[in-house]
C-alpha positions in Angstrom: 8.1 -16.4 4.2 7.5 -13.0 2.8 9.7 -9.9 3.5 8.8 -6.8 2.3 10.7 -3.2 2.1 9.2 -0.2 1.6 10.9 2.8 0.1 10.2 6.5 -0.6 9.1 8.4 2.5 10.0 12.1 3.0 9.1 15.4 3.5 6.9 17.1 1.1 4.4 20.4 1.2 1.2 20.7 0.8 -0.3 19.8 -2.4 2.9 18.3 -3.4 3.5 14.4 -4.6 5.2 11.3 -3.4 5.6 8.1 -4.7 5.8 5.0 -2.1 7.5 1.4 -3.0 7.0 -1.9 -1.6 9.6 -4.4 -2.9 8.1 -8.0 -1.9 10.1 -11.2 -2.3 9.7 -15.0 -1.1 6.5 -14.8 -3.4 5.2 -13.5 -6.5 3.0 -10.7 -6.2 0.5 -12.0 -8.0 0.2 -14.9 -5.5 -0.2 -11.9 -3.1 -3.2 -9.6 -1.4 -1.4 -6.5 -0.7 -2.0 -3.1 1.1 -0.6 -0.3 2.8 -2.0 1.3 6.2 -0.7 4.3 7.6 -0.2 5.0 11.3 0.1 8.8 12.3 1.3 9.4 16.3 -1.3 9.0 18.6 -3.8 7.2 16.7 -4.3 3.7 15.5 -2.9 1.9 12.6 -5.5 2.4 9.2 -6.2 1.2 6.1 -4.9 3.0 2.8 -5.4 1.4 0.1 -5.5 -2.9 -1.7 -4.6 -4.3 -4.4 -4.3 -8.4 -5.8 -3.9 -9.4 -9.2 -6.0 -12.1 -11.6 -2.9 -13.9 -12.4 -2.4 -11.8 -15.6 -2.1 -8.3 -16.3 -5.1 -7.0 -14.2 -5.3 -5.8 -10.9 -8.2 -5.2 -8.4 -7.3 -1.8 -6.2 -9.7 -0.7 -3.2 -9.2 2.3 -0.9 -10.1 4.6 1.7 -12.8 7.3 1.0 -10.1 9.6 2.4 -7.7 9.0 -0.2 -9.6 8.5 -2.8 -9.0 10.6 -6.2 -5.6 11.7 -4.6 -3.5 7.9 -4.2 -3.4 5.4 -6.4 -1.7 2.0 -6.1 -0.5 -0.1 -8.8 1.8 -3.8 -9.1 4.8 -3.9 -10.8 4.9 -7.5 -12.0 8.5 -7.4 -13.3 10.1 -5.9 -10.2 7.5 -7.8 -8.1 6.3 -4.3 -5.9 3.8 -2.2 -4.8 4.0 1.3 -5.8 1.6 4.1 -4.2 0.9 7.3 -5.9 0.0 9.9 -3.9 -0.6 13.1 -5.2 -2.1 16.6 -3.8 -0.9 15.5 -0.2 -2.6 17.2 2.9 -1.3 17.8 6.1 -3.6 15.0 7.7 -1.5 12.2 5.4 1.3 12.4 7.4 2.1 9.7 9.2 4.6 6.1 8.9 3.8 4.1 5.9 3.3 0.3 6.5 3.1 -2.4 3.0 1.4 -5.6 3.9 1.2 -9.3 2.4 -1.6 -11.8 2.5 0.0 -14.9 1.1 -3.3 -16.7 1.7 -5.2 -15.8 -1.0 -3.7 -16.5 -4.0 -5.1 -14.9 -7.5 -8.3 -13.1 -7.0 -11.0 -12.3 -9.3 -12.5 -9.1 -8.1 -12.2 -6.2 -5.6 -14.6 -8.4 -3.1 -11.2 -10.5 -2.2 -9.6 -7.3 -1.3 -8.4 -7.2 2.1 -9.2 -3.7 4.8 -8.1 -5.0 8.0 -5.0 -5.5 9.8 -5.8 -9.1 11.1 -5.9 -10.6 7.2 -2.4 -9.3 6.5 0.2 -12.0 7.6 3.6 -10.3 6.5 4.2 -6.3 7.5 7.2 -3.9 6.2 9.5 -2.0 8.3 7.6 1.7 7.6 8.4 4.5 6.0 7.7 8.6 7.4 5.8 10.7 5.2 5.7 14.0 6.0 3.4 16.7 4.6 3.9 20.7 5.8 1.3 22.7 5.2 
C-alpha cells in the first residue's frame, strides 16, 4: 500500500512560481513510477509530467509539451517525494493537482518506462488547487 500527500497549492499571478510536493510512503521512491496530472473544472483529468529513478542517483523525467521549459519535476530520495517546479505559470495551469504511484515497475532504466496515462498509476493523492490570475 502506497499513500501519498501532496502539498503546496495556492494562488499565484501570472508569470509567478509555485512549487508542488508529493510525500510518498509504504515504498521507496525509487521502487516507484511517479507522475502528476492536473484536472481543471470541466475537463478531463491530464498528464503533467513523470519521473522513476535507476536505483541510484538518476532520474528519468517526461512531460507534457504544454509544460515543457516552464515545470520541472525532480525526487527527493532522502525525504522520499516528488517535488514539481513550476515556474512562469499561465492562467490555463490552473487547475487541482493530482501525484500518482506505480508500484509495478520497480527501477527503470530510461524515459521509455515512464508512465502518461491514468490507467498505469495504481495509488492517487488527495489533490491540491493551483490557482493562476492573470
Amino acid at each position: 500500500q502506497v499513500q501519498l500527500v501532496e502539498s503546496g497549492g495556492g494562488l499565484v499571478q501570472a508569470g509567478g512560481s509555485l512549487r508542488l510536493s508529493c510525500a510518498a510512503s509504504g515504498r521507496s521512491l525509487r521502487r516507484l513510477n511517479m507522475g502528476w496530472f492536473r484536472q481543471a473544472p470541466g475537463k478531463e483529468r491530464e498528464f503533467v509530467a513523470a519521473i522513476c529513478s535507476s536505483g541510484g542517483r538518476t532520474y528519468y523525467a517526461d512531460y507534457a509539451d504544454s509544460v515543457k521549459g516552464r515545470l520541472t519535476i525532480s525526487g527527493d530520495n532522502a525525504k522520499n517525494t516528488v517535488n514539481l517546479q513550476m515556474n512562469n505559470l499561465k492562467s490555463e495551469d490552473t487547475a487541482v493537482y493530482y501525484c500518482a504511484a506505480d508500484p509495478s515497475s520497480g527501477y527503470c532504466s530510461g524515459t521509455y518506462a515512464l508512465h502518461r496515462e491514468i490507467y498505469q498509476y495504481d495509488y492517487w493523492g488527495q489533490g491540491t488547487q493551483v490557482t493562476v490570475s492573470s
